[in-house]
Backbone as CSV, one residue per row, in Angstrom:
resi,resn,N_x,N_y,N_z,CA_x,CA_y,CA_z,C_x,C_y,C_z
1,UNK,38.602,-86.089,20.311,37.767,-85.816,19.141,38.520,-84.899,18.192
2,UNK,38.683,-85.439,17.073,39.048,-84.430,16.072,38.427,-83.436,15.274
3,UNK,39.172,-82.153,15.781,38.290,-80.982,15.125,38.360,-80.775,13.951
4,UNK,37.458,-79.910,13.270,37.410,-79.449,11.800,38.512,-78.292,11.750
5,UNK,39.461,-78.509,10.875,40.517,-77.373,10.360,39.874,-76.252,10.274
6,UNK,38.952,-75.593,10.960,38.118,-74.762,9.910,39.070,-72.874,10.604
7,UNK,39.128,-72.043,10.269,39.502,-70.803,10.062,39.271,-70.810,11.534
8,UNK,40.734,-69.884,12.672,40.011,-69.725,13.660,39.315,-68.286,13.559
9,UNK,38.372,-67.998,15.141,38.061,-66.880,14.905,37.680,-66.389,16.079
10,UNK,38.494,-65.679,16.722,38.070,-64.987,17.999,37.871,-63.853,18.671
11,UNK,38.443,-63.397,19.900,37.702,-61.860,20.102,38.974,-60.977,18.899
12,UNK,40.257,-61.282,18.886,41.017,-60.620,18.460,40.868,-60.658,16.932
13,UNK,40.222,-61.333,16.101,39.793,-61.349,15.053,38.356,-60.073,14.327
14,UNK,37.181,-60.278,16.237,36.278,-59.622,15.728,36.813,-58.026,16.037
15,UNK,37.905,-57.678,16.472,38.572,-56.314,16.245,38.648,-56.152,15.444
16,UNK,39.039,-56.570,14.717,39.677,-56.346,13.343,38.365,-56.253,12.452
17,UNK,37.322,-57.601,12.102,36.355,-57.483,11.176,35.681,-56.716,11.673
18,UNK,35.141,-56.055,12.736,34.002,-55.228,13.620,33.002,-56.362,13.433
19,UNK,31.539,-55.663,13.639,30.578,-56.335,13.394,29.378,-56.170,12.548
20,UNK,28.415,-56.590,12.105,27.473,-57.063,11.111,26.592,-55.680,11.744
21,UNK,25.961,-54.670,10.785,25.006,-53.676,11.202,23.765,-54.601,12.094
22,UNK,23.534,-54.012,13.354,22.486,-54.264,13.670,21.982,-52.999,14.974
23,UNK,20.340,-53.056,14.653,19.940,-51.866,14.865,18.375,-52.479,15.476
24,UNK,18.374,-52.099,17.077,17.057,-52.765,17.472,16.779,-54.006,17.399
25,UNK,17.946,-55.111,17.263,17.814,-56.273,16.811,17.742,-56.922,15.526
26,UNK,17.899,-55.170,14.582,17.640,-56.333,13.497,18.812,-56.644,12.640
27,UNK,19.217,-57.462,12.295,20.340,-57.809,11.008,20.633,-57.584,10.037
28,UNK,21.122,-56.619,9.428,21.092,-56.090,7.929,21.754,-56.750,6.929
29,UNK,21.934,-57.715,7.165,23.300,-58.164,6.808,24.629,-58.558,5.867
30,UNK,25.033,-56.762,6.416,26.118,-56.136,5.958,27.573,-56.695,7.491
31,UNK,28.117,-56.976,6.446,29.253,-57.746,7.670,30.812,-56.383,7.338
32,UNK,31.609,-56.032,8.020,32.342,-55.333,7.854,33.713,-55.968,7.499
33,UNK,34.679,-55.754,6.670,35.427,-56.622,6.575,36.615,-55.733,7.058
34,UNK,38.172,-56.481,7.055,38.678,-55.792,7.849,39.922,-54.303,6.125
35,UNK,40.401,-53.554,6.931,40.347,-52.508,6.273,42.122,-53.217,5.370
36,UNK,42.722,-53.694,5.889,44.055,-54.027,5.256,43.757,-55.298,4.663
37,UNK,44.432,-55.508,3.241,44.652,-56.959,2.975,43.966,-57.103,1.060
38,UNK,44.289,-57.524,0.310,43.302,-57.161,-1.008,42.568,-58.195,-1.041
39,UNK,41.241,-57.508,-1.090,39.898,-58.089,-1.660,39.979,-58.975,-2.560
40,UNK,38.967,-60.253,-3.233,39.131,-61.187,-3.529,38.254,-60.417,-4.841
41,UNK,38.778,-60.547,-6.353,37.769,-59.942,-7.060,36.795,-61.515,-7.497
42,UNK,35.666,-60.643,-8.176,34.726,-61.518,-8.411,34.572,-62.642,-8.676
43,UNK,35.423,-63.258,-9.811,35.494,-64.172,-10.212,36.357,-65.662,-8.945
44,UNK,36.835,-65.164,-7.976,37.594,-65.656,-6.851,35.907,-66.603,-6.013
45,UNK,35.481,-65.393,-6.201,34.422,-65.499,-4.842,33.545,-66.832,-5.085
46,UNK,33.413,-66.920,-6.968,32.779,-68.026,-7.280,33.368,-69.361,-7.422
47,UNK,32.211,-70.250,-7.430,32.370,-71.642,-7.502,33.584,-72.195,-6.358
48,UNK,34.508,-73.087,-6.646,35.367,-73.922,-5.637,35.837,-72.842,-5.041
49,UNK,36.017,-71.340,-5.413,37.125,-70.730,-4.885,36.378,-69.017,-3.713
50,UNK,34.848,-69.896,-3.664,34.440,-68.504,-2.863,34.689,-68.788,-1.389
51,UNK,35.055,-68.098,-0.273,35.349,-68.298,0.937,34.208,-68.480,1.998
52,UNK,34.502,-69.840,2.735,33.085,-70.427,2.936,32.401,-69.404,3.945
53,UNK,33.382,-68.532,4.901,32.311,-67.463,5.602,31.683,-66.654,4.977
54,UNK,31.510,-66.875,3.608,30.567,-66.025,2.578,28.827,-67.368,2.526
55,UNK,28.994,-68.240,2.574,28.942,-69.272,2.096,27.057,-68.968,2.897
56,UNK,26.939,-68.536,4.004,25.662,-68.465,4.710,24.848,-67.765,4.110
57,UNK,25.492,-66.457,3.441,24.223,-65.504,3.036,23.939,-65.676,1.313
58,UNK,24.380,-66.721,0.875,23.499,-67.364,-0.414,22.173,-66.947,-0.725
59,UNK,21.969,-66.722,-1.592,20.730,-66.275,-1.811,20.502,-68.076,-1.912
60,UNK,18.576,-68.240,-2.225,17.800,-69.182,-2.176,18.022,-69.433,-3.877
61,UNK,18.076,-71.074,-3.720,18.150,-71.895,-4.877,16.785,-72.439,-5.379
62,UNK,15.854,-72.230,-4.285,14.770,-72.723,-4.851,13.263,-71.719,-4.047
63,UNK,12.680,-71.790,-4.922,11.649,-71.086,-4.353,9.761,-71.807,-4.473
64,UNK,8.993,-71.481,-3.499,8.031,-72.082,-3.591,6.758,-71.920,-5.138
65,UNK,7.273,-71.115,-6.218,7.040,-71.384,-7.145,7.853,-72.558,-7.826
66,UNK,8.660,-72.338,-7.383,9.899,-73.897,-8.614,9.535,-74.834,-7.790
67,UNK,8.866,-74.946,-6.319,8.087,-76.079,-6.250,7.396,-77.040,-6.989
68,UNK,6.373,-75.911,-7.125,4.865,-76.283,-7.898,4.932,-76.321,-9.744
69,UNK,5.865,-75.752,-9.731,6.535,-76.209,-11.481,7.350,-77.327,-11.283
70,UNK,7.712,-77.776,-10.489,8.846,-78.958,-11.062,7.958,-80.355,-10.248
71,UNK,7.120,-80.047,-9.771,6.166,-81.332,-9.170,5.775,-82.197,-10.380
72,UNK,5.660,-81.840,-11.169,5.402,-83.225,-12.432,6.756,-83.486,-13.083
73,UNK,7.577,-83.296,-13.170,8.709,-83.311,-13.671,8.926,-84.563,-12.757
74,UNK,9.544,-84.177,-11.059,9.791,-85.073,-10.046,8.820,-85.999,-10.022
75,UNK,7.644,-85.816,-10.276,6.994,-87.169,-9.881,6.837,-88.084,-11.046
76,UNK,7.283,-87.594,-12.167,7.286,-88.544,-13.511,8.713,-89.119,-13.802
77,UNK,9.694,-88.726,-12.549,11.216,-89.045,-12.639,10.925,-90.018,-11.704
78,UNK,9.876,-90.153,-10.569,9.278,-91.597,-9.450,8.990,-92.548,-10.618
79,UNK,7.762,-92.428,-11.218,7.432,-93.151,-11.872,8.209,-94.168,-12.621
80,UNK,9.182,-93.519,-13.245,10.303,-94.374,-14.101,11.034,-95.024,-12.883
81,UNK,11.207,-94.531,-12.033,12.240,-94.829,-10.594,11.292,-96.498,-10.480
82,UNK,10.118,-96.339,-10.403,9.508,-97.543,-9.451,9.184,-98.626,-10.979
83,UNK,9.231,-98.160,-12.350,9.145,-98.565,-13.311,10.647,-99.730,-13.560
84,UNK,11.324,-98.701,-13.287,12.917,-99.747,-13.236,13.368,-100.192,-12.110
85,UNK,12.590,-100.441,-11.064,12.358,-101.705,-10.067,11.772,-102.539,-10.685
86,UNK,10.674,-102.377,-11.544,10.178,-103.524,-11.868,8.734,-103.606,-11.448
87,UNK,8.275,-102.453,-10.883,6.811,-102.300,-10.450,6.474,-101.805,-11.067
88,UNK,4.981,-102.066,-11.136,3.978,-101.796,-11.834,3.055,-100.008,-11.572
89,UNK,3.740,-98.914,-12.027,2.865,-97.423,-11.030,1.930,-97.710,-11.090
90,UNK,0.717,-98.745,-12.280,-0.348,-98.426,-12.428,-1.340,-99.358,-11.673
91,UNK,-0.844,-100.101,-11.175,-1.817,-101.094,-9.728,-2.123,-99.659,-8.488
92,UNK,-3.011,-100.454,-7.963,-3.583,-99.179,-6.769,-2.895,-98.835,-5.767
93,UNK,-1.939,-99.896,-5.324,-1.056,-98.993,-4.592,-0.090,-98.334,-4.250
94,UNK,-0.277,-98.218,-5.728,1.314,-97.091,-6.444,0.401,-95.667,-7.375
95,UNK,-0.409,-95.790,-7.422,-0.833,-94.438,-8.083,-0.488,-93.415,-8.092
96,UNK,-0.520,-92.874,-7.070,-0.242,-91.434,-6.024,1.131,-91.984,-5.498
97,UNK,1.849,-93.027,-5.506,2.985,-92.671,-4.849,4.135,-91.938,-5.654
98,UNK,4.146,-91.947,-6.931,4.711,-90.529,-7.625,4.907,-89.387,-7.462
99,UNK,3.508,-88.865,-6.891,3.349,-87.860,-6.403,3.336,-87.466,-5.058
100,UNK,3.324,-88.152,-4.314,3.073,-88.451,-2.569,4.872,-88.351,-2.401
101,UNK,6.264,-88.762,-3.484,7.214,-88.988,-3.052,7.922,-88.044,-3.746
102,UNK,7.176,-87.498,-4.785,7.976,-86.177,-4.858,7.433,-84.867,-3.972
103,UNK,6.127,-84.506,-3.500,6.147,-84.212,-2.613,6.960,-84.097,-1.128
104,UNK,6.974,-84.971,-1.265,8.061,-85.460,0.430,9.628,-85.038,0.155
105,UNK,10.048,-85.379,-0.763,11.709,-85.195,-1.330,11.793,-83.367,-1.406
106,UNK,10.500,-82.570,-1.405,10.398,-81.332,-1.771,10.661,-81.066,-0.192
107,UNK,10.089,-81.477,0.256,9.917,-81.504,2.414,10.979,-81.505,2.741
108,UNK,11.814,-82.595,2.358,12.799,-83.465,3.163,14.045,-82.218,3.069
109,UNK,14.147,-81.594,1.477,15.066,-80.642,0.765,14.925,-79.180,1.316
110,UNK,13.420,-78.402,2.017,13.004,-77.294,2.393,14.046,-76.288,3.010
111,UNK,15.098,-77.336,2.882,16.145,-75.501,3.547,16.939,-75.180,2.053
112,UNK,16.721,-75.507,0.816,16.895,-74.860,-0.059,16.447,-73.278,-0.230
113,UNK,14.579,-73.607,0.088,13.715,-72.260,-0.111,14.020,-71.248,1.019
114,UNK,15.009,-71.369,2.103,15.211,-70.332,2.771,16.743,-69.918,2.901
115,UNK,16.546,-68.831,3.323,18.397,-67.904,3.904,18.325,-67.777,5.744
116,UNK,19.387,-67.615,5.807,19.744,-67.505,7.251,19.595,-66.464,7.454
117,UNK,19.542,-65.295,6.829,19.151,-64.046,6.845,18.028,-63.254,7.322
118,UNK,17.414,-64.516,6.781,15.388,-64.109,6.659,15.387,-64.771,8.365
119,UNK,15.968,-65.598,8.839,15.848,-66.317,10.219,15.953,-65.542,11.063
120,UNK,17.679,-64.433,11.114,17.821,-64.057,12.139,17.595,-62.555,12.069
121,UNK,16.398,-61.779,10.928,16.565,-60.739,11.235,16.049,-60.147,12.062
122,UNK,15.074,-60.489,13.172,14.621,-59.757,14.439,15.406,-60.566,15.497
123,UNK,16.647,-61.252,15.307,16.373,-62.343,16.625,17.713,-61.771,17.335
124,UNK,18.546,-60.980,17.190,20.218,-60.744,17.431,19.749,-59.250,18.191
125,UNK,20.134,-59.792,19.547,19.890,-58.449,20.778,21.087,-58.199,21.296
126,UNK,21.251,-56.710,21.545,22.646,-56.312,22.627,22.101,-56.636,24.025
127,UNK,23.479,-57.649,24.597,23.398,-58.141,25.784,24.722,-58.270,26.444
128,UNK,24.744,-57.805,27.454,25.447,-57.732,28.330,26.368,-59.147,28.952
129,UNK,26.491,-60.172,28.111,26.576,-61.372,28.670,27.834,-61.821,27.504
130,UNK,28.382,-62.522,28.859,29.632,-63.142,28.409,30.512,-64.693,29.067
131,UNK,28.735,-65.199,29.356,29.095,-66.561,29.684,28.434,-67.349,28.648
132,UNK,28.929,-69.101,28.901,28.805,-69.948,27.540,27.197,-69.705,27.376
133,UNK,26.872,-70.044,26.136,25.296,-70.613,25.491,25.213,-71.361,25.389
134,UNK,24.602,-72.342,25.790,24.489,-73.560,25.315,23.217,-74.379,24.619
135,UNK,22.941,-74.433,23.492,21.218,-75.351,23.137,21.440,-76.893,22.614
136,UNK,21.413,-77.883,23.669,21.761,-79.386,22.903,20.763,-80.053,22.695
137,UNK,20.814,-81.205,21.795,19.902,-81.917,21.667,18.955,-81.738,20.988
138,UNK,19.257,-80.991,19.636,17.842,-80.175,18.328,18.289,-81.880,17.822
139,UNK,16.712,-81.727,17.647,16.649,-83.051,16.706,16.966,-82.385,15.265
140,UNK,17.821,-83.733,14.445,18.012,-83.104,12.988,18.041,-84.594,12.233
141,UNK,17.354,-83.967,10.571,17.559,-84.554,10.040,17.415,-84.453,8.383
142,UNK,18.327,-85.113,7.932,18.814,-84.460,6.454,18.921,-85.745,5.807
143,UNK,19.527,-85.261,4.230,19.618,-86.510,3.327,20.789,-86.274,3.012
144,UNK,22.103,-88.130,2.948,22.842,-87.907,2.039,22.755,-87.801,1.079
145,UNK,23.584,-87.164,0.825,23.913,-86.810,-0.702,24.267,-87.663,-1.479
146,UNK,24.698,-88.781,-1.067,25.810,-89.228,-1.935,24.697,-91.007,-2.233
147,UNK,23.210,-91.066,-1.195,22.449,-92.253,-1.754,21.189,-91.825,-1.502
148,UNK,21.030,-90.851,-1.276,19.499,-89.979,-0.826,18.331,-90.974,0.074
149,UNK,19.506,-91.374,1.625,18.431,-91.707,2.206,18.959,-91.188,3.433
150,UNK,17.854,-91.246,4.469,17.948,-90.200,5.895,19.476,-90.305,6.631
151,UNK,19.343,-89.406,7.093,20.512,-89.424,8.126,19.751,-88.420,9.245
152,UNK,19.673,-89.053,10.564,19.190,-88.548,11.715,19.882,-88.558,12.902
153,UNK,19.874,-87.371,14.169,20.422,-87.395,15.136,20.337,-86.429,15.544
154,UNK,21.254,-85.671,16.313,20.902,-84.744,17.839,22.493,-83.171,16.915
155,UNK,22.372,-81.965,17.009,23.139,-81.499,17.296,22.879,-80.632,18.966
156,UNK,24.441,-79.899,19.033,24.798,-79.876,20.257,25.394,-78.160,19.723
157,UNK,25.373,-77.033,20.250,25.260,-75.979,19.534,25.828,-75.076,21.181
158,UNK,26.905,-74.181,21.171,27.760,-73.755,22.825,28.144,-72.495,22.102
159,UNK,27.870,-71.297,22.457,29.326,-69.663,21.095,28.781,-69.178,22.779
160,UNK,29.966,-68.447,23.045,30.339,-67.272,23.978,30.306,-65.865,22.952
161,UNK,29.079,-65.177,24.108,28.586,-64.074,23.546,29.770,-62.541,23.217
162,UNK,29.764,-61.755,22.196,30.224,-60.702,22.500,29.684,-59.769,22.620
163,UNK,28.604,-59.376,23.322,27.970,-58.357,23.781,26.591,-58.588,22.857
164,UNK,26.311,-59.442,21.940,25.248,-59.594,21.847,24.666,-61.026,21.703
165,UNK,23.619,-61.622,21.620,23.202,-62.966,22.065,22.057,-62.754,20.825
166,UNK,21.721,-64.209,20.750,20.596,-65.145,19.431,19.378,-65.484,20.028
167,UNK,18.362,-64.938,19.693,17.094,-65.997,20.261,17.414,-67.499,19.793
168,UNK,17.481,-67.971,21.116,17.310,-69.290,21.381,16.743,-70.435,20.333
169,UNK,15.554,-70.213,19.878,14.792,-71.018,18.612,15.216,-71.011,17.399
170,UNK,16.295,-69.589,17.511,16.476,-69.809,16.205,18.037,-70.712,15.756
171,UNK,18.911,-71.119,16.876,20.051,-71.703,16.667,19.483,-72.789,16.057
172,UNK,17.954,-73.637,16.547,17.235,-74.689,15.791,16.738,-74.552,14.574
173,UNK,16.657,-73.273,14.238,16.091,-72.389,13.288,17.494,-72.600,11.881
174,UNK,18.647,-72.576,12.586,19.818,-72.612,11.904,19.737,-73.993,11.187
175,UNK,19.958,-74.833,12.264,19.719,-76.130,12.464,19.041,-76.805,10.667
176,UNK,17.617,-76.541,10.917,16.813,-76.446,10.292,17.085,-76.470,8.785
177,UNK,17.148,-75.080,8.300,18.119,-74.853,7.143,18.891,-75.303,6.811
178,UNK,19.929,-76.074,7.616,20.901,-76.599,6.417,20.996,-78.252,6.803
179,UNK,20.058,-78.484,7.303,20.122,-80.122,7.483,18.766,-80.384,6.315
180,UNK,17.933,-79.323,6.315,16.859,-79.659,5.131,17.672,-79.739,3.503
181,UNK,18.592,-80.324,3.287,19.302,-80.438,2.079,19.801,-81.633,1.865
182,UNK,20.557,-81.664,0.708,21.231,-82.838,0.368,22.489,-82.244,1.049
183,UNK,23.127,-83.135,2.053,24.556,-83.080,2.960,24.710,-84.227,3.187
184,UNK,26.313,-83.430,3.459,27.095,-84.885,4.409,27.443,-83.939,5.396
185,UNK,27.041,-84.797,6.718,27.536,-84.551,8.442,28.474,-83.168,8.222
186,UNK,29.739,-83.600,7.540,31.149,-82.761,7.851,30.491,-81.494,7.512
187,UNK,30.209,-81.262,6.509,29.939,-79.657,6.011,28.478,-79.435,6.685
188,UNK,27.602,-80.148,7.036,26.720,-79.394,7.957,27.495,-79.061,8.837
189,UNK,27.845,-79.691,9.674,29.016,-79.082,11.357,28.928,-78.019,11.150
190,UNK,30.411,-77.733,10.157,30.767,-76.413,10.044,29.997,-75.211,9.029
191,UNK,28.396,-75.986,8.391,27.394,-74.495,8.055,27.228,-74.193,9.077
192,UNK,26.886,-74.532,9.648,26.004,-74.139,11.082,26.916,-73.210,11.677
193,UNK,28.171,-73.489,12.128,29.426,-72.730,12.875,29.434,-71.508,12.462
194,UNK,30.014,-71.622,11.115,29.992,-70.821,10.501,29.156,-69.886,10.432
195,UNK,27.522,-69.880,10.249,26.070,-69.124,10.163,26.568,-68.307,11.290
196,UNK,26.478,-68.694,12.518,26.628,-67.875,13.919,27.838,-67.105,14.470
197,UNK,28.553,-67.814,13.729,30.173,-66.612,13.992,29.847,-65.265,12.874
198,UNK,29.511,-65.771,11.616,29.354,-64.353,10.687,28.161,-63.618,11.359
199,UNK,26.833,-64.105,11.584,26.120,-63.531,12.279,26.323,-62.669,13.638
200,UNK,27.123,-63.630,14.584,26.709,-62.489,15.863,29.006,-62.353,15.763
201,UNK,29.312,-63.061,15.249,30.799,-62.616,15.325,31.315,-62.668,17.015
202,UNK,30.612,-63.835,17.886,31.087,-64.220,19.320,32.534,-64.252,19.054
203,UNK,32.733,-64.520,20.708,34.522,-65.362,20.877,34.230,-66.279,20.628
204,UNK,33.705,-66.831,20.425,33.672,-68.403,19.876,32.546,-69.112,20.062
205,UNK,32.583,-70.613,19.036,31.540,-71.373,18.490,32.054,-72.859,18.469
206,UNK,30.805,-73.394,18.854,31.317,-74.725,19.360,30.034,-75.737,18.785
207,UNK,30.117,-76.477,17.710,28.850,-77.733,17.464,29.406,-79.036,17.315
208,UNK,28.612,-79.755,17.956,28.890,-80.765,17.528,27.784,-81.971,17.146
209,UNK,28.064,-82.353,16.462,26.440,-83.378,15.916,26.820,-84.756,15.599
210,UNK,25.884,-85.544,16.497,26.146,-87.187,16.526,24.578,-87.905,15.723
211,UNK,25.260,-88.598,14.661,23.754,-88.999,13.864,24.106,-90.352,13.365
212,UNK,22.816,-91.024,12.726,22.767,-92.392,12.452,22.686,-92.156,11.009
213,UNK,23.082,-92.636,10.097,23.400,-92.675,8.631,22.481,-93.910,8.480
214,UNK,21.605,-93.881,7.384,20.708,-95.047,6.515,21.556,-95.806,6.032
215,UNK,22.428,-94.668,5.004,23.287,-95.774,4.047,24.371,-96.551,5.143
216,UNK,24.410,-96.142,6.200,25.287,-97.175,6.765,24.331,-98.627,7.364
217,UNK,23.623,-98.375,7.816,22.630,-99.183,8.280,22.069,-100.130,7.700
218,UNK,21.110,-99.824,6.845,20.241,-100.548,6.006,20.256,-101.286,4.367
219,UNK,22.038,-100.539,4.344,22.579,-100.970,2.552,24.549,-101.116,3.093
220,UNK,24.938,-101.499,2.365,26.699,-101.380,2.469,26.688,-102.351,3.805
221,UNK,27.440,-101.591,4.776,28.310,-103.062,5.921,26.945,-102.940,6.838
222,UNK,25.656,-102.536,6.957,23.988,-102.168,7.444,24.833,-102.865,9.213
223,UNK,25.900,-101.256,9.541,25.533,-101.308,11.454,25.227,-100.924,12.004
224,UNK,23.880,-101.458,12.492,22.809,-100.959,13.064,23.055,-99.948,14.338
225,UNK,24.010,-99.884,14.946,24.210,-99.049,16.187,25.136,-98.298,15.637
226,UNK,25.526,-98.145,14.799,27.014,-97.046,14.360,26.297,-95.638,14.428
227,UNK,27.081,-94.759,14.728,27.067,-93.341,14.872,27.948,-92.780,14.597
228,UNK,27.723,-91.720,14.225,29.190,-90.822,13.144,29.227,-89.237,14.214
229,UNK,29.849,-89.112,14.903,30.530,-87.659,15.638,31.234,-87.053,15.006
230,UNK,30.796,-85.751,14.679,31.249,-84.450,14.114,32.181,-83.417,14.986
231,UNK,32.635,-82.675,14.514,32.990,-81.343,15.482,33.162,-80.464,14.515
232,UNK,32.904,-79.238,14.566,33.744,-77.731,14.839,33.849,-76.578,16.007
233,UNK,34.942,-76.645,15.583,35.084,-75.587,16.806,35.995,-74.166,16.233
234,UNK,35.601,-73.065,16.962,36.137,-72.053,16.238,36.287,-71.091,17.399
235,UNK,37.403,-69.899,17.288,37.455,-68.676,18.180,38.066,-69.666,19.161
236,UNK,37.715,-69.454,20.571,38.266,-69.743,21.842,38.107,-71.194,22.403
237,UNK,37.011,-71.418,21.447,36.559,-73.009,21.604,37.335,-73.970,21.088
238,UNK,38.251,-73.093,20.119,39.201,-74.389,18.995,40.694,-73.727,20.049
239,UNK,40.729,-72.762,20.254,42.006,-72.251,20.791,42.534,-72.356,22.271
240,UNK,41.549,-72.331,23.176,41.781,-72.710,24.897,40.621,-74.021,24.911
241,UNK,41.608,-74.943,25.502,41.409,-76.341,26.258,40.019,-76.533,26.708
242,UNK,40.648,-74.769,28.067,39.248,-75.373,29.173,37.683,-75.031,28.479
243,UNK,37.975,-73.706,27.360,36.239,-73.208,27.268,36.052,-75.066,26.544
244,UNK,36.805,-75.627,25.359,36.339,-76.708,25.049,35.890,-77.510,26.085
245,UNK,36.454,-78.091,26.452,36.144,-78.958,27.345,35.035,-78.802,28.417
246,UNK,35.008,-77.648,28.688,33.638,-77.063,29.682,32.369,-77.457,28.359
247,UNK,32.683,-77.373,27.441,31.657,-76.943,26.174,30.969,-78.538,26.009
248,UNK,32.122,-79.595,25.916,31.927,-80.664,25.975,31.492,-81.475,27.058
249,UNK,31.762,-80.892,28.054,31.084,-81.685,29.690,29.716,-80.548,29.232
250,UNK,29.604,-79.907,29.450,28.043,-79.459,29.578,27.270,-80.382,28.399
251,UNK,27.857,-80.685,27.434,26.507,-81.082,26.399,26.244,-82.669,26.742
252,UNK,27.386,-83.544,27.593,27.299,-84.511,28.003,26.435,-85.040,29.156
253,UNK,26.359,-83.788,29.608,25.265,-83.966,31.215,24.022,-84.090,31.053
């Protein structure tokens, strides 16, 4: 399986960065960076050129007021949508589907209105533990981007603790957030990776996510059994064989 190039990052790394304030569990999240090397000034940080382990603590693009303001907007952008099919909105059983489908596209999108921040700030405990984690099998499901129809399947989620550990619900919790968007597979993988290394800053992080694509299926070469396998791996998981491979037989069993 081919891994994602992505930055490694391991125990000898989190020497250097230390770690993210946390106090009673909770996450402040202030991440420490390391003391040698020049800072990236402002204008760096934005657009193509900000560094994606910044990339988690985004503030929110949308909020549940820009919901409820942009609901006629979206559902009068359906209307024309089912207008230039060639249907009729105004027969009965298209009335409400304007609104019934911008509704849903608001659903489908819901990890816009949140941060990873707001997820894990009671959930990150000091623990004494320094064997694998493992949570497989979160159901997920998101929209491409690139024809806005489903893409569904399973991720597979393994980080070796450094003295502190994640409530459990919320790695689904991670999950959650960034599959509720417009994505493609590759850069979910590595949000997700990414979220939990800046967060708890383990020896390492390990996901991997196997899903069924619409647009492959049901439009273009439509194969019905195709599945698309992801990876990242980072810290000790991208760097020693065996934690991989242990990482990968456990999520297989």
């Amino acid at each position: 399986m081919e891994h994602s190039k992505q930055k490694q990052y391991g125990s000898s790394e989190n020497k250097e960065t230390g770690h993210s304030s946390v106090l009673n569990g909770h996450f402040d999240g202030t991440v420490k960076r390391p003391a040698a090397g020049p800072s990236l000034p402002p204008a760096a940080e934005s657009g193509s050129q900000r560094p994606v382990m910044e990339s988690w603590r985004e503030e929110r693009t949308r909020s549940v007021e820009d919901n409820e303001m942009s609901l006629p907007s979206l559902a009068a952008a359906y209307t024309t949508i089912l207008r230039g099919l060639g249907e009729d909105p105004q027969r009965q059983g298209l009335l409400k589907t304007p609104w019934r489908a911008a509704t849903a596209m608001q659903f489908f999108t819901k990890g816009y209105q949140e941060k990873i921040i707001d997820v894990l700030n009671d959930a990150i405990f000091d623990e004494d533990h320094d064997e694998m984690v493992i949570v497989k099998d979160i159901d997920m499901f998101s929209m491409c981007e690139h024809h806005l129809v489903p893409i569904f399947g399973r991720v597979h989620i393994g980080y070796l603790p450094n003295k502190r550990v994640l409530g459990l619900s919320k790695l689904a919790r991670i999950v959650e957030i960034y599959s509720r968007r417009l994505q493609v597979q590759e850069r979910l993988t590595k949000q997700i990776a990414v979220a939990i290394t800046e967060a708890l800053q383990p020896t390492g992080v390990g996901v991997v996510i196997e899903a069924t694509h619409m647009c492959m299926v049901m439009r273009g070469v439509q194969k019905m059994n195709s599945k698309t396998v992801t990876s990242t791996m980072l810290g000790v998981f991208r760097e020693d064989p065996k934690t991989r491979d242990e990482f990968l037989t456990l999520i297989r069993s």
